[in-house]
N, C-alpha and C positions, 0 to 999 in steps of 0.2 A: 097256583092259579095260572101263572103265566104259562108252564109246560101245560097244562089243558089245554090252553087256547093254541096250544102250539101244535098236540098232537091231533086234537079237531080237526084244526085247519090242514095239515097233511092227511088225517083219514080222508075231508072232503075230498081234497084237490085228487089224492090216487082214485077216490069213487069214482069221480067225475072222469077221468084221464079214460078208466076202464069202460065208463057207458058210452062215452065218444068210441072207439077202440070196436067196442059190439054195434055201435050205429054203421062204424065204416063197415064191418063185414056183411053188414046187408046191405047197404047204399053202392057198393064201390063194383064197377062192372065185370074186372077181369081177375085171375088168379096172382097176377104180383100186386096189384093194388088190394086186392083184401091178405095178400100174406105182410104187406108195410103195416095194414089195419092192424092184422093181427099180433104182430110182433113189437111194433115200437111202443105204441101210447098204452096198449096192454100191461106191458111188461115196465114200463116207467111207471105206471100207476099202481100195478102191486110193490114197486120197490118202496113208493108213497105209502101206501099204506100198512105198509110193515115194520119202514122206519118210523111211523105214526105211533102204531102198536109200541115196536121199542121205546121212544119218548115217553109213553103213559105210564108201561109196564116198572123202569127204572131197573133196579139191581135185581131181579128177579131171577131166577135160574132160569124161565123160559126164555128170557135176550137169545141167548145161544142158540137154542133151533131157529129162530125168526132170521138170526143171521144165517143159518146154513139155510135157511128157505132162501134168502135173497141173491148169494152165494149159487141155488142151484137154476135159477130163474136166470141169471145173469148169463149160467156158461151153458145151459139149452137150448134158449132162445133165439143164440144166431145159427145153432145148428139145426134147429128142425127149420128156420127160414131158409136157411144155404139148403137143404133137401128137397122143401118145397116148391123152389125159384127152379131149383134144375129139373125136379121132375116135369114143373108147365114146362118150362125151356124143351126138353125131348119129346114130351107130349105137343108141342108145338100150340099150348093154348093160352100165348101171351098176345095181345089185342095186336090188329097190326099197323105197324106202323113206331109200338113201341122201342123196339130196335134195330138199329139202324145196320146195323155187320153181325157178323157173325162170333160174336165174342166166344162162343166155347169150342169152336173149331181148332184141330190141333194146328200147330203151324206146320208149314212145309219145309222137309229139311232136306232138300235137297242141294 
C-alpha cells in the first residue's frame, strides 16, 4: 500500500515537472531560456517518473532497461544543451543583454 502511494506520488510530481518544462518552451522568449526549459525540469521529471515506474514495478526484469533509460537521459542531456547554447551563442540569437563578455572567445596568447 505504502509503495503505491509512493510511486503515484513520483509518477505525479515527474508529470508535473514535464508540463511545467513544455509550458516553458512556449512561454520562455529566447533560445537559452527554452533550451534551460527544455533540459532541466524535463529531464528531472522523466528521472521522477521512471524511478516511479521502478518503485511499482519491484523485482521485475524490466528495472534494468528503466535504469539504462534513466542512465541515458542523464549523459545526453547536458550534451544536446552544451550543443544547443553554442549553436545560439555563434548564431548570435541569445536576447541581448544576456551576456555580459565574451565567454567563448579564445584568449590571447600573446
Amino acid at each position: 500500500m505504502i509503495v503505491d502511494i509512493i510511486s503515484a506520488t513520483l509518477l505525479l510530481l515527474g508529470s508535473l515537472m514535464a508540463f511545467t518544462a513544455s509550458i516553458g518552451l512556449l512561454r520562455f522568449p529566447d533560445t537559452l531560456s527554452r533550451m534551460h526549459a527544455a533540459t532541466k525540469p524535463q529531464t528531472f521529471g522523466l528521472l521522477l517518473v521512471l524511478i516511479g515506474a521502478m518503485i511499482r514495478l519491484g523485482d521485475n526484469v524490466d528495472v534494468g532497461m528503466l535504469v539504462l533509460s534513466c542512465l541515458f537521459a542523464l549523459i545526453t542531456a547536458p550534451v544536446v544543451a552544451h550543443r544547443i547554447g553554442r549553436l545560439a551563442y555563434q548564431e548570435q540569437r541569445a536576447r541581448d543583454g544576456l551576456m555580459d563578455r565574451d565567454d567563448m572567445e579564445s584568449p590571447n596568447r600573446d
